[in-house]
N, C-alpha and C positions, 0 to 999 in steps of 0.2 A: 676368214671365218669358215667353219667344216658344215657340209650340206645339213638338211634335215634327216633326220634320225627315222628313215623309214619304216624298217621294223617297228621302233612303237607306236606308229599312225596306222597301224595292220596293214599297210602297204605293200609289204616286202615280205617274202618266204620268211621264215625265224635262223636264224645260224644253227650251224652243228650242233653246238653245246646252248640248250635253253638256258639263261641265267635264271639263278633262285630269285626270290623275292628281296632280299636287300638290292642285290641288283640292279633288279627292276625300278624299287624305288628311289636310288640315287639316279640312275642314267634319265629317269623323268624329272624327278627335282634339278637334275641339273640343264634339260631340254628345257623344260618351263620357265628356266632362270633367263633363257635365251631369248626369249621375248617375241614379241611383233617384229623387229629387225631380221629374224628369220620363218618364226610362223605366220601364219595368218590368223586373227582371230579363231574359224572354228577349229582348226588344228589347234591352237592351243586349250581350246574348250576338251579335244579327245583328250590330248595328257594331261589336263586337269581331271577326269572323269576316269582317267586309267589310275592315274595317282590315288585316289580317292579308291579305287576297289581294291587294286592293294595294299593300301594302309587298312581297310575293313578286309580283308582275307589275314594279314598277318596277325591283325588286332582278334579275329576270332581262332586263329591255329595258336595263339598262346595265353587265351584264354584259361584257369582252371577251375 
């Protein structure tokens, strides 16, 4: 099983190339799919809370 996903715990500097927002929201839906076998509880609460601001950032940029 591959470490936790620092970067989206703001843990860890961001890469080179920031990912867009689909990005974002699949690399979280698929962290969060990972469960308590790798997060802890409040770690999983930030990419539930991360998830959740990007689905309401994308939900208002396509807005019309």
């Amino acid at each position: 099983m591959s470490p936790k996903n620092l970067y989206l715990l703001g843990l860890e500097e961001s890469p080179n190339r920031q990912p867009d927002i689909h990005e974002m929201i699949r690399s979280l839906k698929n962290e969060i799919s990972r469960g308590e076998e790798v997060y802890s509880r409040d770690e999983l609460a930030i990419l539930e809370r991360k998830l959740h601001e990007c689905q309401e950032f994308l939900r208002a940029m396509t807005q019309t």
